[in-house]
N, C-alpha and C positions, 0 to 999 in steps of 0.2 A: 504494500500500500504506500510507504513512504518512499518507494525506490522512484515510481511513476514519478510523483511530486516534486520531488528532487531534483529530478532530471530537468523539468519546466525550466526548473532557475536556471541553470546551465542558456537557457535561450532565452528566456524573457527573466531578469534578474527585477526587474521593481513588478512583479506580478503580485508579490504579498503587500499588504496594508501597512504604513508605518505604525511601529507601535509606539507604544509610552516611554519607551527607552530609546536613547537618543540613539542614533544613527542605526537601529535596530528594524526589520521590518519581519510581518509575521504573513507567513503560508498556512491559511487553513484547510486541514484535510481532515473531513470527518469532524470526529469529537476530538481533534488534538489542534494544537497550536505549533508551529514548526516557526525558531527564532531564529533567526540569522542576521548578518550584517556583510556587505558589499565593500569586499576591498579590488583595487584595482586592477590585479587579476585573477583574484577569484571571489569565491562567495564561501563563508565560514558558518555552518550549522551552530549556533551557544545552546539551542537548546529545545526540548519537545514535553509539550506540558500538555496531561489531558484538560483539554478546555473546562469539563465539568469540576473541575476543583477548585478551591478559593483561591483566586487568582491574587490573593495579599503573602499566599505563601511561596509563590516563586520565584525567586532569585536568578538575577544570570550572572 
């Protein structure tokens, strides 16, 4: 499921929504959040958070 997803950014890199975290933007797949951030040649996964949990306790 996250291999598909992943792959997207590889071609379209601002596909995910910005998030709350600066320079951070998020790919929703499903019930998960996929975090990442856009360096200039590549794109770095920080992090995969089930969306349904209290989103005050995730850190990146």
């Amino acid at each position: 499921m996250f291999i598909e997803h992943t792959k997207l950014l590889l071609t379209y890199p601002l596909i995910g929504i910005r998030s709350d975290f600066e320079n951070y933007r998020v790919l929703l797949v499903r019930d998960y959040n996929i975090y990442y951030r856009i360096e200039e040649d590549s794109i770095i996964i920080v992090g995969i958070r089930d969306a349904r949990q209290n989103p005050q306790d995730f850190k990146l």
